[in-house]
Biopython code that builds the backbone (N, CA, C, O; Angstrom):
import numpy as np
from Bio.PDB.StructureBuilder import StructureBuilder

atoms = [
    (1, "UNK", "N", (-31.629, -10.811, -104.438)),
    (1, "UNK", "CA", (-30.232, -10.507, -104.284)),
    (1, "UNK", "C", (-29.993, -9.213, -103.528)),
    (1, "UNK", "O", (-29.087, -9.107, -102.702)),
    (2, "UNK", "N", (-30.679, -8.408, -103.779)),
    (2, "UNK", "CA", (-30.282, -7.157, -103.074)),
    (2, "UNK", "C", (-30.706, -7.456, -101.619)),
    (2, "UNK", "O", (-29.932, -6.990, -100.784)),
    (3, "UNK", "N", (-31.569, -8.005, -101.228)),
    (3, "UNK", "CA", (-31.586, -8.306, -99.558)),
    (3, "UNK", "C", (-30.518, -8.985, -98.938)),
    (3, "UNK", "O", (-30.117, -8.816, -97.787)),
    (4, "UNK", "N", (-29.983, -9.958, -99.996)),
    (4, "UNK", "CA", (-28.774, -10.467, -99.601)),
    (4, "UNK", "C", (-27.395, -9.553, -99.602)),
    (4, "UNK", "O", (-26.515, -9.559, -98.741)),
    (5, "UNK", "N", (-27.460, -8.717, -100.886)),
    (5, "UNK", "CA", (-26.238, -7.461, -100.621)),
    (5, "UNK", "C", (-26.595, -6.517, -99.253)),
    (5, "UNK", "O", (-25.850, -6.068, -98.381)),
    (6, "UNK", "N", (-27.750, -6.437, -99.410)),
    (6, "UNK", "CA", (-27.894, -5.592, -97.799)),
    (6, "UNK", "C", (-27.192, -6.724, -96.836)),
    (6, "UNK", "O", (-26.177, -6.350, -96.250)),
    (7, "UNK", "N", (-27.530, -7.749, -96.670)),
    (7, "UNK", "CA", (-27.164, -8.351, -94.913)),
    (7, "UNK", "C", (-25.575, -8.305, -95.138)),
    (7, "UNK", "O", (-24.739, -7.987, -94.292)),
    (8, "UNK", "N", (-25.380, -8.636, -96.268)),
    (8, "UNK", "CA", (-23.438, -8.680, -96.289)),
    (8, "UNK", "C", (-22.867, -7.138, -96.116)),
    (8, "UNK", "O", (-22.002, -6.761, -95.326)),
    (9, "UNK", "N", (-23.379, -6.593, -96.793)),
    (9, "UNK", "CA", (-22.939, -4.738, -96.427)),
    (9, "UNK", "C", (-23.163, -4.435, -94.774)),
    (9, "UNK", "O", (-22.233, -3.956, -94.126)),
    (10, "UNK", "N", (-24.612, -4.783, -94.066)),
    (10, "UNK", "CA", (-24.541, -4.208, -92.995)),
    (10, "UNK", "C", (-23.690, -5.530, -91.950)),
    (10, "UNK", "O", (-23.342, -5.306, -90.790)),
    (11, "UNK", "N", (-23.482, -6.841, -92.640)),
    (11, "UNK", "CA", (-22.557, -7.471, -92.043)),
    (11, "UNK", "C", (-21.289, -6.812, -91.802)),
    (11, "UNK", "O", (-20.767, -6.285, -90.819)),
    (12, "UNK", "N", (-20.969, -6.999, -92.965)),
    (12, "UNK", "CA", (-19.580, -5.901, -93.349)),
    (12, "UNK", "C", (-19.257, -4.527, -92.383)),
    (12, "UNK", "O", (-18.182, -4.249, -91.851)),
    (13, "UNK", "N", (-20.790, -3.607, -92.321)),
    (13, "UNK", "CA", (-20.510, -2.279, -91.053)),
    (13, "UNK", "C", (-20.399, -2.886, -90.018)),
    (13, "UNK", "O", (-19.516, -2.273, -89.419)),
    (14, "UNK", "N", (-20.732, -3.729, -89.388)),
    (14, "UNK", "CA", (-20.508, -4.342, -88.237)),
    (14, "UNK", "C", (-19.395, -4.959, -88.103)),
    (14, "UNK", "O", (-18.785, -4.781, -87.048)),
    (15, "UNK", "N", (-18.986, -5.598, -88.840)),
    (15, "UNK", "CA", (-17.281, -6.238, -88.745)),
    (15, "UNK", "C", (-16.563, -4.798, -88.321)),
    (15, "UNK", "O", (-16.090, -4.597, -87.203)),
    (16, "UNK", "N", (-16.564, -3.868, -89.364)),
    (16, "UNK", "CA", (-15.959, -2.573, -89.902)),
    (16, "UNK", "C", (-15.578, -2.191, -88.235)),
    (16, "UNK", "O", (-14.507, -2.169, -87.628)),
    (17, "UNK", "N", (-17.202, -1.867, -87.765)),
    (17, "UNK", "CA", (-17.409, -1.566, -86.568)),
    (17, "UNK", "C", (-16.675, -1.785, -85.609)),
    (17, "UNK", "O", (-16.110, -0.924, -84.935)),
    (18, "UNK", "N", (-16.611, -3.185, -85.436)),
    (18, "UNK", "CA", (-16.271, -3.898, -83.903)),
    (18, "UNK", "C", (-14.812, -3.876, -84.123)),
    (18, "UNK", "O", (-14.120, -3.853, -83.105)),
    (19, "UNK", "N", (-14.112, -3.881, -85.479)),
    (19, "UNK", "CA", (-12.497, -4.025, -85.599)),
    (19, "UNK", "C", (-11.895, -2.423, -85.300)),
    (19, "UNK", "O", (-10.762, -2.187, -84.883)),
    (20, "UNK", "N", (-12.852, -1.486, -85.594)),
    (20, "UNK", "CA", (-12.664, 0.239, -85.209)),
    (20, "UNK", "C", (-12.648, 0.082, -83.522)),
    (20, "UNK", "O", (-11.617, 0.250, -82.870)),
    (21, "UNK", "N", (-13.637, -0.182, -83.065)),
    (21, "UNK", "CA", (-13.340, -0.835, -82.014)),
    (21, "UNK", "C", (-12.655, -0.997, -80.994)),
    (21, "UNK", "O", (-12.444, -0.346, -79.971)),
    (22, "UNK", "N", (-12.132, -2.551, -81.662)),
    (22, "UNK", "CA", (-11.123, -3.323, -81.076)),
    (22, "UNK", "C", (-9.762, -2.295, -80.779)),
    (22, "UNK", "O", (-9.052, -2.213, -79.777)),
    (23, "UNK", "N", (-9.721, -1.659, -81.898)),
    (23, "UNK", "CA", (-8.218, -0.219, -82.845)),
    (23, "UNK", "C", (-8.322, 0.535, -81.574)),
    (23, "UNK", "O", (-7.371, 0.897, -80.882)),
    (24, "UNK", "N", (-9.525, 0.722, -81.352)),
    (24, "UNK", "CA", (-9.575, 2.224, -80.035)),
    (24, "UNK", "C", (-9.413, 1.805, -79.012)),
    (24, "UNK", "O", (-8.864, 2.638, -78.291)),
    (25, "UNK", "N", (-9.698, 0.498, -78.323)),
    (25, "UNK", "CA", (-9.253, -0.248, -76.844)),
    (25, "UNK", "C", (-7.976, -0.284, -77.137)),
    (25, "UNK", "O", (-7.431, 0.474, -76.335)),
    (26, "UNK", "N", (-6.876, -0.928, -78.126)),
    (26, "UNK", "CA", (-5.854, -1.217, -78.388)),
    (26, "UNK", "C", (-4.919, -0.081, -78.314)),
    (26, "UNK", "O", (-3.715, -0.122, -78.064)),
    (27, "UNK", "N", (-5.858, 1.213, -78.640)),
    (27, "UNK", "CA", (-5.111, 2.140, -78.621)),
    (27, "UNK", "C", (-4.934, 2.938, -77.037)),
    (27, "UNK", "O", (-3.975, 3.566, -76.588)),
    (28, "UNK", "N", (-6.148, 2.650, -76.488)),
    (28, "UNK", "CA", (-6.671, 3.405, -75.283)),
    (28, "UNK", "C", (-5.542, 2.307, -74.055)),
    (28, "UNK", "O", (-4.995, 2.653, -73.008)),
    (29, "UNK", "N", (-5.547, 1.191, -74.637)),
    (29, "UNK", "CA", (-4.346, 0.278, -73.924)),
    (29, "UNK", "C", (-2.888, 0.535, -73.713)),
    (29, "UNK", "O", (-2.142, 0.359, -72.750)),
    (30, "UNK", "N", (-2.673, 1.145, -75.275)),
    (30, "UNK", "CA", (-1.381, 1.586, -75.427)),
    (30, "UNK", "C", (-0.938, 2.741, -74.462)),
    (30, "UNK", "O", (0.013, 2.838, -73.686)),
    (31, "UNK", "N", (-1.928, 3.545, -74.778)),
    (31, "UNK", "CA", (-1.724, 5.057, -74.361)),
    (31, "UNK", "C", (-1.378, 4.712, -72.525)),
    (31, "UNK", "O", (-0.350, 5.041, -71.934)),
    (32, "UNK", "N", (-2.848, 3.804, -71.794)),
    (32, "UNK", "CA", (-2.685, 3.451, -70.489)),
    (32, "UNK", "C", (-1.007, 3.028, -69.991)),
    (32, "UNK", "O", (-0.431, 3.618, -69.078)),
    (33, "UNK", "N", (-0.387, 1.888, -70.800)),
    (33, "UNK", "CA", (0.614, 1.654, -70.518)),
    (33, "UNK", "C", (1.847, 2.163, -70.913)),
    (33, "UNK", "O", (2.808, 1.472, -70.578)),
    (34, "UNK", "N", (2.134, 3.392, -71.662)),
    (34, "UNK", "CA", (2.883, 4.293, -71.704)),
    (34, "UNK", "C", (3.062, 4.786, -70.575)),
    (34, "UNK", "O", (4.154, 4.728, -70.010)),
    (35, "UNK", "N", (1.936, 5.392, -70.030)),
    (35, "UNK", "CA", (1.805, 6.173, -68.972)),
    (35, "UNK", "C", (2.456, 5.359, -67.899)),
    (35, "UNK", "O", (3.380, 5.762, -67.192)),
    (36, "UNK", "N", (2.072, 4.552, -67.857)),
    (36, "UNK", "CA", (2.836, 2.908, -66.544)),
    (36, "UNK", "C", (3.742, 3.218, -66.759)),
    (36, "UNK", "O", (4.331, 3.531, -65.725)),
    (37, "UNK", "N", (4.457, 3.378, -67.828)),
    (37, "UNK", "CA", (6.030, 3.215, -68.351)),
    (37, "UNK", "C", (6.433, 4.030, -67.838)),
    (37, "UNK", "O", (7.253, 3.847, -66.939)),
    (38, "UNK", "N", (5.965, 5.423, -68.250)),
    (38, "UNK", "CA", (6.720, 6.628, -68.090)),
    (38, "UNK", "C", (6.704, 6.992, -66.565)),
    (38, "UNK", "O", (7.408, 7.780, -65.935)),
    (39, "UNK", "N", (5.732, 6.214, -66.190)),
    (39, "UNK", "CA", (5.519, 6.734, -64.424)),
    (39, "UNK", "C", (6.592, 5.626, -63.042)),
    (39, "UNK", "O", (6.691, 5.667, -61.816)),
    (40, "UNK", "N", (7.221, 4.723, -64.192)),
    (40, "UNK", "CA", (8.246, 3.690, -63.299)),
    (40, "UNK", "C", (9.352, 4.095, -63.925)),
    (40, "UNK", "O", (10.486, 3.927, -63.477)),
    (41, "UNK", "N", (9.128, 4.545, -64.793)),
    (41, "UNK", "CA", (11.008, 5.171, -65.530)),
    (41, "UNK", "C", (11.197, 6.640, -63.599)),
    (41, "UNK", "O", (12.016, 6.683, -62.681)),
    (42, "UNK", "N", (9.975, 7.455, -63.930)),
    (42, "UNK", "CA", (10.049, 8.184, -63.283)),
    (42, "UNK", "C", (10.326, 8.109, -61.635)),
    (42, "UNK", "O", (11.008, 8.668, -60.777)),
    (43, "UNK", "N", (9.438, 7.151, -61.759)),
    (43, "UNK", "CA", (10.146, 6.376, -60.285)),
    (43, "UNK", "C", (11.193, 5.662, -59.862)),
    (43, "UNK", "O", (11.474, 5.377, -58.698)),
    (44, "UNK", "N", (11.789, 5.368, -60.890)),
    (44, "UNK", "CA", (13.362, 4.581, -60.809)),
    (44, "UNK", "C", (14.186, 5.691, -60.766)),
    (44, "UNK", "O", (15.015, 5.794, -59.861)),
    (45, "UNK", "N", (14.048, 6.687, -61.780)),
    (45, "UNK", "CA", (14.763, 8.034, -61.613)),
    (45, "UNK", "C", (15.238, 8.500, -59.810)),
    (45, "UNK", "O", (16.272, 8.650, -59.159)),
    (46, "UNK", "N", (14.102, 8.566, -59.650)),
    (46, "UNK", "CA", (13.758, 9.090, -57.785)),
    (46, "UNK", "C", (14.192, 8.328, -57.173)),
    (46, "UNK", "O", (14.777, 8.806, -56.202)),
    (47, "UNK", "N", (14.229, 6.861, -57.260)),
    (47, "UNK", "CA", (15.170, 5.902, -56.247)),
    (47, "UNK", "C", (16.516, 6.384, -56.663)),
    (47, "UNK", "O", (17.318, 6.933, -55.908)),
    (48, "UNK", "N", (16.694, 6.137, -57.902)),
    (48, "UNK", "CA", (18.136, 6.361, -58.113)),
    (48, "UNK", "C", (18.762, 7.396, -57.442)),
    (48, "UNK", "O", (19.750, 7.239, -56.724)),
    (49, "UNK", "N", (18.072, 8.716, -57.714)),
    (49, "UNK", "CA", (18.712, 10.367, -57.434)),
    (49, "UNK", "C", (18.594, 9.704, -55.695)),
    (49, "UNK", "O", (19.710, 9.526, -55.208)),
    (50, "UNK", "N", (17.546, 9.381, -54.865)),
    (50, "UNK", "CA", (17.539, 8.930, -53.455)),
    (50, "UNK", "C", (19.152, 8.133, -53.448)),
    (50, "UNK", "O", (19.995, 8.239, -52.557)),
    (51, "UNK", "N", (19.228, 7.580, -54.323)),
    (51, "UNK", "CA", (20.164, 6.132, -53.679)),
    (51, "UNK", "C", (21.460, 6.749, -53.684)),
    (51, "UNK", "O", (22.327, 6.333, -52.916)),
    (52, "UNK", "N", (21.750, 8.014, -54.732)),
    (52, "UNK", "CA", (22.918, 8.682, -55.173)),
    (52, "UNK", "C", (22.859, 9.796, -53.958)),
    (52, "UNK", "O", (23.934, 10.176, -53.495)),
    (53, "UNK", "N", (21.975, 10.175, -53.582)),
    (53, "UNK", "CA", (22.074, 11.006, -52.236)),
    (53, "UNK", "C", (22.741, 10.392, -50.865)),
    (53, "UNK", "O", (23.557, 10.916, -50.106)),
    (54, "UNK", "N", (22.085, 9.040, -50.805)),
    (54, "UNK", "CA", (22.574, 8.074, -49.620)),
    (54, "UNK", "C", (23.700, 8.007, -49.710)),
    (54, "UNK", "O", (24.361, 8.062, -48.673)),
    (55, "UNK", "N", (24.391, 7.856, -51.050)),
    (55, "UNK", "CA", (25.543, 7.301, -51.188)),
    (55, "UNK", "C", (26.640, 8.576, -51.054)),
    (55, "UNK", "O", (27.868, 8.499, -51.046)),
    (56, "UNK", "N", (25.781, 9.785, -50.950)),
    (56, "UNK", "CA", (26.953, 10.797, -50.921)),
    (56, "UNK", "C", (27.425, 11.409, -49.441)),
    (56, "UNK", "O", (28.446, 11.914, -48.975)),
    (57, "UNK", "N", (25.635, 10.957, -48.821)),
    (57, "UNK", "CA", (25.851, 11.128, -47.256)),
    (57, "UNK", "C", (26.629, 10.628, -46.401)),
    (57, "UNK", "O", (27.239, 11.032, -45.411)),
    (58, "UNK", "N", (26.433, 9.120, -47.270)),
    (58, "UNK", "CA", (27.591, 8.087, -46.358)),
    (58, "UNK", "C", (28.742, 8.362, -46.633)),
    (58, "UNK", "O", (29.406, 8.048, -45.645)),
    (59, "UNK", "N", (29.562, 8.880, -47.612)),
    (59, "UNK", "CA", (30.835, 9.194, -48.340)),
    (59, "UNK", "C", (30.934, 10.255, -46.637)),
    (59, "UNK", "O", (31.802, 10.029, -45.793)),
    (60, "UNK", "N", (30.089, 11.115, -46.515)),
    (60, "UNK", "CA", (30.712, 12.109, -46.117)),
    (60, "UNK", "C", (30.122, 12.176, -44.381)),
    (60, "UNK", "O", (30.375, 13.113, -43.624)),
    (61, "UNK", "N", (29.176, 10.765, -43.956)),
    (61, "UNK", "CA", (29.609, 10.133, -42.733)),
    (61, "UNK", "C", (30.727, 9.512, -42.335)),
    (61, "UNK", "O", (31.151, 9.459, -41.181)),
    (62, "UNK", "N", (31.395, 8.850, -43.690)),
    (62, "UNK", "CA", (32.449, 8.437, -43.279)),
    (62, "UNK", "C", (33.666, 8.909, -43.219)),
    (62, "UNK", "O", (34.669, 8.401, -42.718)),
    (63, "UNK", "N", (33.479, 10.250, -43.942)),
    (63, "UNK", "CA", (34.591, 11.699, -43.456)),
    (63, "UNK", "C", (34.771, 11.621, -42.247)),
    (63, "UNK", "O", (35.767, 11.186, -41.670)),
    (64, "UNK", "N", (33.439, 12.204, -41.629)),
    (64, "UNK", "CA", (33.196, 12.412, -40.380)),
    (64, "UNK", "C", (33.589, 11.733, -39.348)),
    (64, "UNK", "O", (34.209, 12.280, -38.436)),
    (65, "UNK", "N", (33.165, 9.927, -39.341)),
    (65, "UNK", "CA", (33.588, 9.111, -38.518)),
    (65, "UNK", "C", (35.167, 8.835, -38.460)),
    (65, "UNK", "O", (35.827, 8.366, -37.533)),
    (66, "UNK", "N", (35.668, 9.368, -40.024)),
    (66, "UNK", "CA", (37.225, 9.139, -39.447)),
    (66, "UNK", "C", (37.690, 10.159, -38.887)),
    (66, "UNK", "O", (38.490, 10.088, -37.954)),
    (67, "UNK", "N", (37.213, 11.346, -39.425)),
    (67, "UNK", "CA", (37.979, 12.690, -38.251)),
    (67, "UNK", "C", (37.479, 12.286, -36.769)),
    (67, "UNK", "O", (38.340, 12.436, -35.902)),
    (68, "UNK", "N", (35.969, 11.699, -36.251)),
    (68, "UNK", "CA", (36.436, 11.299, -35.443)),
    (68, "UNK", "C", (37.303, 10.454, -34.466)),
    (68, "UNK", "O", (37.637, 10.708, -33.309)),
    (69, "UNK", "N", (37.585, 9.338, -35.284)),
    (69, "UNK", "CA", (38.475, 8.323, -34.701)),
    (69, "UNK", "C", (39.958, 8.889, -34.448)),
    (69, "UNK", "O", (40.704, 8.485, -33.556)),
    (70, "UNK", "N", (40.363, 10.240, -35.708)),
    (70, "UNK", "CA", (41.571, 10.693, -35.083)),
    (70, "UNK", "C", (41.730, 11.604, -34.131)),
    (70, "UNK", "O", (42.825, 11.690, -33.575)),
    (71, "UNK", "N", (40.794, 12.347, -33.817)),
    (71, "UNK", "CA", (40.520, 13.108, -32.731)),
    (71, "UNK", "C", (40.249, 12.287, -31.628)),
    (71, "UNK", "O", (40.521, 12.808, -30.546)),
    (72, "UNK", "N", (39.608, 10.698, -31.579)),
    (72, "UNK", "CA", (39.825, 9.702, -30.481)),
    (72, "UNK", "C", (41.186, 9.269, -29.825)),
    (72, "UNK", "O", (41.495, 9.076, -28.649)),
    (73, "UNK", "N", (41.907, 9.181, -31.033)),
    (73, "UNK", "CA", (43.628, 8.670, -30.912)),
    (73, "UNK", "C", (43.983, 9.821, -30.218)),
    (73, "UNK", "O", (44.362, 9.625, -29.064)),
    (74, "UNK", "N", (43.956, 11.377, -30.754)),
    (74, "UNK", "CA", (44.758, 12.398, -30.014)),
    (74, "UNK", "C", (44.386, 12.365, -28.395)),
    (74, "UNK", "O", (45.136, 12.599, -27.447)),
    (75, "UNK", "N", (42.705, 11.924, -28.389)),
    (75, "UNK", "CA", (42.884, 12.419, -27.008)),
    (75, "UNK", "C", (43.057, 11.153, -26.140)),
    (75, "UNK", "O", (43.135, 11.320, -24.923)),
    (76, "UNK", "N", (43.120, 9.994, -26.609)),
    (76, "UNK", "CA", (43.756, 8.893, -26.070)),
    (76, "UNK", "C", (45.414, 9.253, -25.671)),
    (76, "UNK", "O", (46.119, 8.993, -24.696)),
    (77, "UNK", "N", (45.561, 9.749, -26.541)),
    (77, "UNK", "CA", (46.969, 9.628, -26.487)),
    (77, "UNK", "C", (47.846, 10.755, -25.293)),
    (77, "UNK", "O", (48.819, 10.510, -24.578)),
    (78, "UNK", "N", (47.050, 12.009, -25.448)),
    (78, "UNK", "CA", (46.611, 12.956, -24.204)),
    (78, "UNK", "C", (46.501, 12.645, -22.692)),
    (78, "UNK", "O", (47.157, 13.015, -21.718)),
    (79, "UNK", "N", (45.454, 11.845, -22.848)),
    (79, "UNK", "CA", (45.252, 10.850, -21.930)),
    (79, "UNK", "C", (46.323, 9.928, -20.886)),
    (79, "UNK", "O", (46.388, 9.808, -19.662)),
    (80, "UNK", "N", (47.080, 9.380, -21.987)),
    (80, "UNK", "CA", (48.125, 8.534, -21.410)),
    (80, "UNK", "C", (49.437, 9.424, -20.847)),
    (80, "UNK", "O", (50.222, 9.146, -19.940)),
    (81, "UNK", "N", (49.380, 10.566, -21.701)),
    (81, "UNK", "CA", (50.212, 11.630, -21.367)),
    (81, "UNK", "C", (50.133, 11.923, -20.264)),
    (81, "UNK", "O", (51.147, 11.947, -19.567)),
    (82, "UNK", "N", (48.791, 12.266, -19.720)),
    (82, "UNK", "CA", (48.339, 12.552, -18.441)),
    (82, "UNK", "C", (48.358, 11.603, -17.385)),
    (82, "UNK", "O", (48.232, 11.790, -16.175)),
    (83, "UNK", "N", (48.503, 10.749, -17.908)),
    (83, "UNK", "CA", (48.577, 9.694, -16.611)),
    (83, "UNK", "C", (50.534, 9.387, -16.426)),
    (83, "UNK", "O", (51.111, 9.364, -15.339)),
    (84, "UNK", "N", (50.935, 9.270, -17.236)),
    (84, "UNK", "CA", (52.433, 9.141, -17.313)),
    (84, "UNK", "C", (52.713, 10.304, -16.234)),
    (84, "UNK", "O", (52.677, 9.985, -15.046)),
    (85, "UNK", "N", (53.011, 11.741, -16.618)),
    (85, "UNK", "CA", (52.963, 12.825, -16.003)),
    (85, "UNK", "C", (51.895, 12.778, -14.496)),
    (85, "UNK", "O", (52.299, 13.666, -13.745)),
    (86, "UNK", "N", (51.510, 12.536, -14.295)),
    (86, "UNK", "CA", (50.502, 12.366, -12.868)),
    (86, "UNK", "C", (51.442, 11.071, -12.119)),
    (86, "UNK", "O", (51.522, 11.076, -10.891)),
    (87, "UNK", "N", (52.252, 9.799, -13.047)),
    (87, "UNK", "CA", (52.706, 9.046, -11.841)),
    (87, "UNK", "C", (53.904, 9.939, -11.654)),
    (87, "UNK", "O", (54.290, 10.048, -10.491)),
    (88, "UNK", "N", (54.456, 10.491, -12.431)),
    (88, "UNK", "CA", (55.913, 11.334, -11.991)),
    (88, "UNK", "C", (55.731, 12.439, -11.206)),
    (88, "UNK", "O", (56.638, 13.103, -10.703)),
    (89, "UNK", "N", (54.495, 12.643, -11.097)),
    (89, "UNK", "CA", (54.502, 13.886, -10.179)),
    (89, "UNK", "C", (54.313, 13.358, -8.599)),
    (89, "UNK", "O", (54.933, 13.729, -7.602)),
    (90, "UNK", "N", (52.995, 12.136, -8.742)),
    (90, "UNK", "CA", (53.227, 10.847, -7.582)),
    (90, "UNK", "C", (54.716, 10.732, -6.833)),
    (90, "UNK", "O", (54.946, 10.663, -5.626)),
    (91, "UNK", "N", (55.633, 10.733, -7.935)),
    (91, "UNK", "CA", (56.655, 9.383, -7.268)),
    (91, "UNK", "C", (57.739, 10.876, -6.802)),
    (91, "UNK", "O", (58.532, 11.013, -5.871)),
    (92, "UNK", "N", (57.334, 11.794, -7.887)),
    (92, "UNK", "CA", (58.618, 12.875, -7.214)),
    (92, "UNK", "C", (57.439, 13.495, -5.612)),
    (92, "UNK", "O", (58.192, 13.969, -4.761)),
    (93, "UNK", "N", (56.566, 13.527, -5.344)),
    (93, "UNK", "CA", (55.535, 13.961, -4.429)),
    (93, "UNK", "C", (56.073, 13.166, -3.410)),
    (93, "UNK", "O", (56.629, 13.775, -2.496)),
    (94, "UNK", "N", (56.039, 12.089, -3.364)),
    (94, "UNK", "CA", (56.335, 10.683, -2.460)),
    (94, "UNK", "C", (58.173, 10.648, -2.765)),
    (94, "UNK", "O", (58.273, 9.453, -3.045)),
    (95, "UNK", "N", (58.590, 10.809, -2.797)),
    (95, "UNK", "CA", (60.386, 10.872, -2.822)),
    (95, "UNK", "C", (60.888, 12.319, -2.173)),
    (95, "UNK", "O", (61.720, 12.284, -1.265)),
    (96, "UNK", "N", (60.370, 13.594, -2.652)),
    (96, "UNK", "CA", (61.048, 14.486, -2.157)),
    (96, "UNK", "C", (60.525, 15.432, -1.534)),
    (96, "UNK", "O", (61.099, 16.079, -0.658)),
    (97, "UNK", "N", (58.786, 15.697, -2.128)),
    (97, "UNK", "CA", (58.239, 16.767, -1.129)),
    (97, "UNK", "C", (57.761, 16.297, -0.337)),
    (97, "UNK", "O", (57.647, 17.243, 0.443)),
    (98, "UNK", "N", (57.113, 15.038, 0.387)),
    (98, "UNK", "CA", (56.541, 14.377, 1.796)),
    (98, "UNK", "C", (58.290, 14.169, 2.329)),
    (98, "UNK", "O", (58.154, 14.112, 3.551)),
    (99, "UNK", "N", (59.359, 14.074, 2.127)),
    (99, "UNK", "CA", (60.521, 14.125, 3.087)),
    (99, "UNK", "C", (60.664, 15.687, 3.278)),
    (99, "UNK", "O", (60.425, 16.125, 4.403)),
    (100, "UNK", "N", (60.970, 16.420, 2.444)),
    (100, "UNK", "CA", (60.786, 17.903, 2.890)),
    (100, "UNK", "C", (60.090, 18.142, 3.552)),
    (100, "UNK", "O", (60.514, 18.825, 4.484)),
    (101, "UNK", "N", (58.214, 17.704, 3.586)),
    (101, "UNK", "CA", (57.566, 18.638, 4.663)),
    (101, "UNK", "C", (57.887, 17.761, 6.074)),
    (101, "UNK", "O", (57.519, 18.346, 7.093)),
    (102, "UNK", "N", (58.443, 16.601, 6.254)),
    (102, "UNK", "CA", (58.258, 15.720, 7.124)),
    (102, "UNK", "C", (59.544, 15.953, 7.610)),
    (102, "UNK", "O", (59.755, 15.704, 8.797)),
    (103, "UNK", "N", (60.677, 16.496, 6.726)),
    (103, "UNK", "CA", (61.991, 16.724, 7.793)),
    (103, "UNK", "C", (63.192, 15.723, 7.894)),
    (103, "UNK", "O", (64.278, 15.652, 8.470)),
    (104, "UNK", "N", (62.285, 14.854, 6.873)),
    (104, "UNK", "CA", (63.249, 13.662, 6.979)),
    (104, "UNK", "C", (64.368, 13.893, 5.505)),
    (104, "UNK", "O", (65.545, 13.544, 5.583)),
    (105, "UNK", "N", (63.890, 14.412, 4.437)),
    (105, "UNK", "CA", (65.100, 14.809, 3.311)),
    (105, "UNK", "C", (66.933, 15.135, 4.201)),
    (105, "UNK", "O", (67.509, 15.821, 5.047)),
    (106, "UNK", "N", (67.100, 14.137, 3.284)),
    (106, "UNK", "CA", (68.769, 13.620, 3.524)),
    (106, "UNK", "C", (69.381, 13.341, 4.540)),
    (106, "UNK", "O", (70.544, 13.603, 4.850)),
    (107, "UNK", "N", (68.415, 12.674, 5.204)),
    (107, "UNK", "CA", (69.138, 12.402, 6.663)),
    (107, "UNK", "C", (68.875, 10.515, 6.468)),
    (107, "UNK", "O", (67.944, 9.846, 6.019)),
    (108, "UNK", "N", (69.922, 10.251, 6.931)),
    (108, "UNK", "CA", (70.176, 8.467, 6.793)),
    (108, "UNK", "C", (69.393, 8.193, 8.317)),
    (108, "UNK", "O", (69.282, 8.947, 9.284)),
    (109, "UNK", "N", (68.883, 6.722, 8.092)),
    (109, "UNK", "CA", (68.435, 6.111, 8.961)),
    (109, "UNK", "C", (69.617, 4.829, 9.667)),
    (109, "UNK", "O", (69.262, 4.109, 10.600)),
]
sb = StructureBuilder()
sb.init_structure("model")
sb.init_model(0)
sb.init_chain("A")
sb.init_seg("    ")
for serial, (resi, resn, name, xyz) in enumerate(atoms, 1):
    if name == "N":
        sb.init_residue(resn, " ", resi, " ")
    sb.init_atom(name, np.array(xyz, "f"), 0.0, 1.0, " ", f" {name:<3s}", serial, name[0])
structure = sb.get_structure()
């Protein structure tokens, strides 16, 4: 009997064993994928703070692009000013100062 209590006892350390074991991979697993965890939390963080940056740049590209579009209108509008004013200076140029230098102002044909 006692050879037989020995093989069941050192059966027994060996079960003991391999389930201590099993406890320390399980644990050494855990610990690994915490770390996973904590290292994609951390990386979602960083997209996010990135994505909240993009989103503040564009807020304030699109400041930008509208001050430019109204500064487009003013000088469009400048523009047309200038051309309005350029035919009146045309048509009074061609009506009264080419008859003045030419001699012909107010004389009928």
């Amino acid at each position: 009997m006692d050879d037989q209590t020995d093989i069941k006892f050192l059966k027994q350390q060996e079960f003991n064993a391999n389930i201590v074991k099993r406890l320390e991979e399980l644990e050494d697993f855990k610990s690994q994928a915490l770390i996973r965890l904590d290292q994609e939390i951390e990386n979602r963080t960083k997209a996010f703070d990135k994505i909240d940056q993009i989103e503040e740049d564009l807020d304030i590209i699109d400041i930008k692009l509208e001050r430019i579009d109204e500064i487009l209108v003013i000088h469009r509008n400048q523009t047309d000013t200038q051309r309005k004013n350029h035919a009146e200076l045309v048509k009074v140029w061609d009506e009264k100062v080419i008859p003045l230098i030419e001699g012909t102002h107010g004389k009928q044909e």
